[in-house]
Every structure is written in structure tokens, then in C-alpha cells.
N, C-alpha and C positions, 0 to 999 in steps of 0.2 A: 654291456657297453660301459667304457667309464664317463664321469662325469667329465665337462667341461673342462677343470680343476686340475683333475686326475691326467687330463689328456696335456695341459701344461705343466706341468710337475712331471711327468712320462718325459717330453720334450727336453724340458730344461737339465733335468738327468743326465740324458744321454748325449748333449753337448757339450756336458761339465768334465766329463767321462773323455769325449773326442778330444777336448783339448788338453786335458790331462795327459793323453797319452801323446799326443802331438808335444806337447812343453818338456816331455822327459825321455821318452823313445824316438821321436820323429815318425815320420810320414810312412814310412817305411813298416810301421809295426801296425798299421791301420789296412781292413781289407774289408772293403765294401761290396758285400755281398747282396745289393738290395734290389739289385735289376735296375735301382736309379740314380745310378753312379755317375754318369755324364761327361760332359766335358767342357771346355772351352777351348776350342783350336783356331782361334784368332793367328793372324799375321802381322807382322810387325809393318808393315802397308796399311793395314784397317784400322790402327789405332787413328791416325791425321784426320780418320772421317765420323769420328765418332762424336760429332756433332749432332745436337738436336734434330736439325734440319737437313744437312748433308747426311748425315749417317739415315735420317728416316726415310730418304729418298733413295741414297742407295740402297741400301744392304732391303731394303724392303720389296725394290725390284730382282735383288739377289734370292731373297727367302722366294720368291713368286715364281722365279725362272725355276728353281732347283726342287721347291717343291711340289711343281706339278708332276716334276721327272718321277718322286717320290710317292707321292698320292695321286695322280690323275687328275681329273678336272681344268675347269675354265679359269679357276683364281684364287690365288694359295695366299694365303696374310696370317700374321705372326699376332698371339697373343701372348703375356706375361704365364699363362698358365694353360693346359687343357680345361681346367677347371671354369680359367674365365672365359673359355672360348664358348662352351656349354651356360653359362650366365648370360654372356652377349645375347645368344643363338637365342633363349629363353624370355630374354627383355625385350628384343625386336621383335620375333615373331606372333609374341603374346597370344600363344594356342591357345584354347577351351579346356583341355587335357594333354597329358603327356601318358604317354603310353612307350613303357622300356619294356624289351625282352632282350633277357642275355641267359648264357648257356647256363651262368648256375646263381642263384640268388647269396650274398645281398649284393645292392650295386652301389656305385661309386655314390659316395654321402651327398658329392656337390651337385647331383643333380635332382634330389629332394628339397636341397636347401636353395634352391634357385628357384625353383616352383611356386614353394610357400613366399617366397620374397612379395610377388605379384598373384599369391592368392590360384594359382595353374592346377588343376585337381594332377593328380598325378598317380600311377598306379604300374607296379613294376612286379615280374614274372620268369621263371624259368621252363613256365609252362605254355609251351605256340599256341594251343588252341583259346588259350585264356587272353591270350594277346591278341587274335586275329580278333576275336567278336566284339573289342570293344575299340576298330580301327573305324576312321571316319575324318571327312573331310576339314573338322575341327580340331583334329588331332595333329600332334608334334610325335612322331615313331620314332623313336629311341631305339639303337641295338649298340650292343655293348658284342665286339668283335673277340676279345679276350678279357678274362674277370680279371680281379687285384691279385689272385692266387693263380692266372695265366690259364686258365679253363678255356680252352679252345672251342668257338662256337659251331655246329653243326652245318653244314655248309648248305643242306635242303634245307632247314629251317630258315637260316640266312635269309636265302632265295621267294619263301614262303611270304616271309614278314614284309620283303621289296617288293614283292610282284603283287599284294592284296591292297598296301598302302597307294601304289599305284592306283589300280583300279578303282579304288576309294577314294582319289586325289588328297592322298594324305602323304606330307612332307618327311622324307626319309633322313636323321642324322644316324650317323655311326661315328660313335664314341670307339674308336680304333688307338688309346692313348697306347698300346703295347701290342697290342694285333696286328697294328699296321705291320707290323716286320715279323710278330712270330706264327702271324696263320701263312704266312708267303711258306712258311715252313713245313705245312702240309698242302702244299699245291693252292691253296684257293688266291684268288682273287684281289687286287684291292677291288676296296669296297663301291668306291664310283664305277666302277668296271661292271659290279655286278646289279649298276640301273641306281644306288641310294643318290641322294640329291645334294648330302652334305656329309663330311668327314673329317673328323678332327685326329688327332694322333699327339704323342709328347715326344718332345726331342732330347730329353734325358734318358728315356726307358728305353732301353736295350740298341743306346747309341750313344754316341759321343758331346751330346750337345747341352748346353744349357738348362734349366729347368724353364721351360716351355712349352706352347701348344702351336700346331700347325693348322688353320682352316681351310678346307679346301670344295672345294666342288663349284654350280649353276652361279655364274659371273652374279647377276642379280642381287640373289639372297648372301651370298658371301660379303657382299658390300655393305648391302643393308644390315646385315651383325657387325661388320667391323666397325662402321660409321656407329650404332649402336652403340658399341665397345671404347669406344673412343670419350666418349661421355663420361665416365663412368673409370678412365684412365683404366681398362682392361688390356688395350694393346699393348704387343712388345718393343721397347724404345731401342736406340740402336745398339747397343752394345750386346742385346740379348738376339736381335734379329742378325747382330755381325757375327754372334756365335753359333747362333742357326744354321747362316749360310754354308760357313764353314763343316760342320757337324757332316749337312746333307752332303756337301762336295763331296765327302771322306769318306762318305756311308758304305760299309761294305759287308754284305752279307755272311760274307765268309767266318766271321769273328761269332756271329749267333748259329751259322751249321755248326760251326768247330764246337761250341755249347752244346748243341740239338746230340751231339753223336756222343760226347763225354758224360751227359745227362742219362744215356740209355746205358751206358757201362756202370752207373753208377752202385758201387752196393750198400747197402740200405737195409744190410741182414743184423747190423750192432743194434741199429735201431729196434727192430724187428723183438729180438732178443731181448731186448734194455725193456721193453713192453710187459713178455709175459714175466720178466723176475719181479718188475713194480707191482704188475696187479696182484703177486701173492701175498704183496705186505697190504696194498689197499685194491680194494678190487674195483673201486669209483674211479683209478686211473686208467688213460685209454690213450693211450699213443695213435693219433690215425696221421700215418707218414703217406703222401703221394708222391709218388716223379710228377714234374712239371715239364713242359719243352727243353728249357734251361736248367732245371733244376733238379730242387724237391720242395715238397714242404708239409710241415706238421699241420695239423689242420685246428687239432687238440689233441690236450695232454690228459682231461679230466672230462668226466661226465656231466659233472655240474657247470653247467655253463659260466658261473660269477667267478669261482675256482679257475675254471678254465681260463677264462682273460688275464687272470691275475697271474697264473702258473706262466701262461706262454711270454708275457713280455718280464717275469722273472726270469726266466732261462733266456730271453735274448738279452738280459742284462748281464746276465753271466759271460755270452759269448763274447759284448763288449769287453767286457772288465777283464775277465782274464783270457782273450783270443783275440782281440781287436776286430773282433766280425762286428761290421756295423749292419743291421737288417729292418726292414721296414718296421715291425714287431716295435722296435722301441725309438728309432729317430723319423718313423713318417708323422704327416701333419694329422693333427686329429680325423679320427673317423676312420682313417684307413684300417685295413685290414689287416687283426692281432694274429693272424696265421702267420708262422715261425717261416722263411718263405728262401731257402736260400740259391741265389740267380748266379750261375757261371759264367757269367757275361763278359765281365768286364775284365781289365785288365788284373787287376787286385786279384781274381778267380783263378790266375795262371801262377799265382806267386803260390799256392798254394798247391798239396796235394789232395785228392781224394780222404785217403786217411787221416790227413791233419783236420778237414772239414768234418768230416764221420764223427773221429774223436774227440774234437771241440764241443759238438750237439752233443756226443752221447755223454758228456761231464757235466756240459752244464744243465741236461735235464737233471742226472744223477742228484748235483748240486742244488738243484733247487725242490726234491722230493725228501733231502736230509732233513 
């Protein structure tokens, strides 16, 4: 991990970096591979209402109409973040324990640093049965629908972790901040459909919208966090709930199959290759490259894990500096995950071919093992 320091200094780099090439190439030389590329697709209508008040009242019955289309549920409200949607959810309901199961460990930072705030024991797994035995009516159940590296969750387990919590009268959220759209990709469910009691998602990740979170689910408790949230200035104010709206109206799947099917063509043999010529010079280096839904991603480049962190967001500095690949590796916010992670998502992804992506990673590893 790096230190706090380390994770500002990472940050300020790689903004220094965006602007730079924005000041002397333009927009045009920048491609945001990070799966949280976003948007704002506001109307030249929505500006007159982006008042405090007017705008909190419209576009907040706007995000509510259009995200239940999108999530299901009784009552859809707009936070500044998934993260502070999951802080809310954590300050209101003020469980005994939080218990996460997601398909692959570690899990998203923000929902250990929410815990400890108010003292919540907390304890997180990629293992079900480790997760079922310590469900109970004092419990906040956590699942995590897709990880930071897009690990798609099992859909019996899914089912498992709803249907005990149930029985248990223990409160179901799913942290869905990228699932929500890429498990639709293998057939399952959203997540209210399949029984959970709450559901968050981000309207940046593998869509058009803002950097935001969606809450949705049991009218009740939905309220009870946002009202929560509100305290605490967590909610999204109009301009981010007017770009919400917009996002979802636009939402269209077809933009993440057309990912899903270009992601399975993908080849991945330079890489593959660029692996075993490093390990004859060090044999501590270990390329582990996966297909993601959208994607691919490096997982690590080194055995040693302190190495490893170091190695991977030097090669996405690389890809900055001389590719304009922007990737979570080195412009997400601290904590996130140093996995090299690149998402075909977005627009930026079509300017682009196969080959130019391939031979970008495979130089900037090169370049950062000289």
C-alpha cells in the first residue's frame, strides 16, 4: 500500500501530467481508459434550474423517476459519491457489524473507513461460507456485485448471501458501483430483483454521467440514509443530480456489449510474450494479465509485493506521459486499486485501436523494467 503522502504526490502527478498535455496537445491527445470516464450531458434547458432549490427539487424527482427504471426499487436519491452513499447508509443504520462478501478480496477502502469512523466491527471475505456464519440480525451485509478490477460475482453465491441474511432478518446493501451495468452482461439480475433491500451504483463507471452514486431500494431506509446524508452535506446538489438525470435518460447498453464482445477479441499474446523475455533477466518479475468484461488488466508485474505497487503505477505513468492513457493505477483517489486496469468503454476506447493499446502497455512495462 502506499502511504497517505505517497497516495497525494501519485494524485498531483498525474494531474500535472493531464494538464500538460491538455496546454500543448489538446483534448484530443488524452484517452481515458479508466472505466470512469463519465460525462455531463446536461441541456441547455437544465441550466435556468440549477438553483439550490429549484434544481434540488427538480432533477432530484428526475434522478428518482429514472433511477428506479435503472436500479428497481421504491426510492432512488442522488449522492455526491457511491462512497458517501455507503457512509450515509453506515451513520444511519449504525449496525453491531458489517459483514462484505465480494467475489474477490480486497474491497473498496471506503467501506472500512466508514466503519471505523463510528467504531462498526467490520470484517470482509471472498469466502461464502466465512460470510454466512457470521450473519445475524445485528448485521449490515455488504456485497460487492463487481470488484475495482470488474470480478464478476457468482450469481448462487449472490443468492446465498440474500436469502440467509433474509432468514436472519439481517439488512441486505449491494455496493453495485460498476455491476449494476456489467453483471446485466451475463444475464443476472439487478440486485433488488434478486430479494437485497438496498443498492447503490456510480454514475461515472461504465456510463455517461457525473462522478456520483445512486441509492436505491425499501422507501423507509432509503430515506432514513439520505436524510442521514444530508447532515453531513453527503447528498448530490443540483448540478451533479441534473447530470445524473441526464446520464440515466442516455443510458444505453449497447455501448458496454460493443466493450463485452471487443474485450473477448482482444489479444494479449505481446503481453503474454513481454513476460517470459523479463523473467530471464529477473525472475521476481511476473506479469499476471486478465480479460476483464470491458477489458484487461494487469494484476502485477512483480512478486514482491512493495515492488509491485511501485512497478504498476510507474508503467501507468508511462502510459500517461507518453500515450495519454489515463487509468485508475495512477489518477484514482487514494486506496483504489494499483491493478493496471484498461476499460474499453468509453468513447476515448473507439479513438483507439487494439494494437495502439497492446503496444502502449507493452512499452511502458518495457520502460519501466530498463
Amino acid at each position: 500500500m502506499l502511504s497517505d503522502h505517497e497516495e497525494l504526490l501519485r494524485i498531483k502527478k498525474a494531474r500535472e501530467i493531464i494538464l500538460k498535455i491538455l496546454k500543448e496537445k489538446g483534448r484530443d491527445s488524452l484517452y481515458d481508459l479508466s472505466g470512469l470516464s463519465g460525462g455531463f450531458l446536461i441541456k441547455e434547458e437544465d441550466k435556468d434550474l440549477l438553483n439550490t432549490y429549484i434544481g434540488s427539487s427538480y432533477f432530484a424527482e428526475k434522478v428518482n423517476e429514472w433511477g428506479l427504471k435503472h436500479l428497481g426499487g421504491e426510492r432512488c436519491v442522488g449522492f455526491n459519491r457511491t462512497s458517501s452513499a455507503i457512509l450515509a447508509t453506515i451513520l444511519a443504520l449504525k449496525p453491531e457489524r458489517v459483514v462484505h462478501y465480494l467475489p474477490e478480496l480486497p474491497g473498496h477502502p471506503s467501506i472500512e473507513r466508514s466503519c471505523k469512523l463510528i467504531n462498526v466491527d467490520y470484517f470482509e471475505s471472498d469466502n461464502i461460507n466465512e460470510v454466512l456464519k457470521r450473519i445475524d440480525e445485528k448485521t449490515l451485509v455488504i456485497i460487492t456485485g463487481s470488484t475495482m478490477d470488474l470480478k464478476v460475482i457468482d450469481i448462487e453465491n449472490f443468492k446465498k448471501v440474500i436469502d440467509t441474511s433474509k432468514k436472519r432478518k439481517a439488512i441486505t446493501f449491494v455496493d453495485d458501483a460498476s455491476g449494476a451495468r456489467v453483471r446485466l452482461l451475463f444475464g443476472q439480475p439487478p440486485a433488488l430483483e434478486l430479494g437485497a433491500d438496498l443498492v447503490a451504483t456510480s454514475t461515472d463507471k461504465l456510463m455517461e454521467g457525473p462522478r456520483g452514486g445512486l441509492l436505491a431500494g425499501k422507501r423507509e431506509l432509503v430515506e432514513k440514509i439520505y436524510l442521514e446524508g444530508t447532515k453531513f452535506g453527503l447528498e448530490a446538489q443540483p448540478p451533479i443530480l441534473a447530470g445524473m438525470y441526464r446520464a440515466l435518460e442516455c443510458f444505453n447498453l449497447e455501448r458496454i456489449k460493443d466493450a463485452f464482445e471487443r474485450a473477448k477479441r482482444f489479444d494479449l499474446s505481446k503481453i503474454t510474450l513481454l513476460n517470459s523475455e523479463l523473467k530471464k533477466l529477473d525472475g521476481k518479475i511476473d506479469i499476471v494479465c486478465e480479460k476483464t468484461p470491458t477489458g484487461f488488466v494487469i494484476k502485477r508485474v512483480h512478486k514482491d509485493d512493495h515492488i509491485n505497487i511501485k512497478k504498476l503505477v510507474e508503467i501507468g505513468f508511462n502510459l500517461l506521459k507518453d500515450y495519454g492513457i489515463i487509468t485508475i493505477t495512477v489518477a484514482g483517489m487514494p486506496g483504489a486499486s494499483k491493478s493496471l486496469r484498461i476499460d474499453l468503454t468509453s468513447r476515448d476506447a473507439e479513438r483507439l485501436s487494439d494494437e495502439d493499446i497492446v503496444n502502449a502497455v507493452v512499452n511502458s512495462i518495457i520502460s519501466a523494467f530498463s
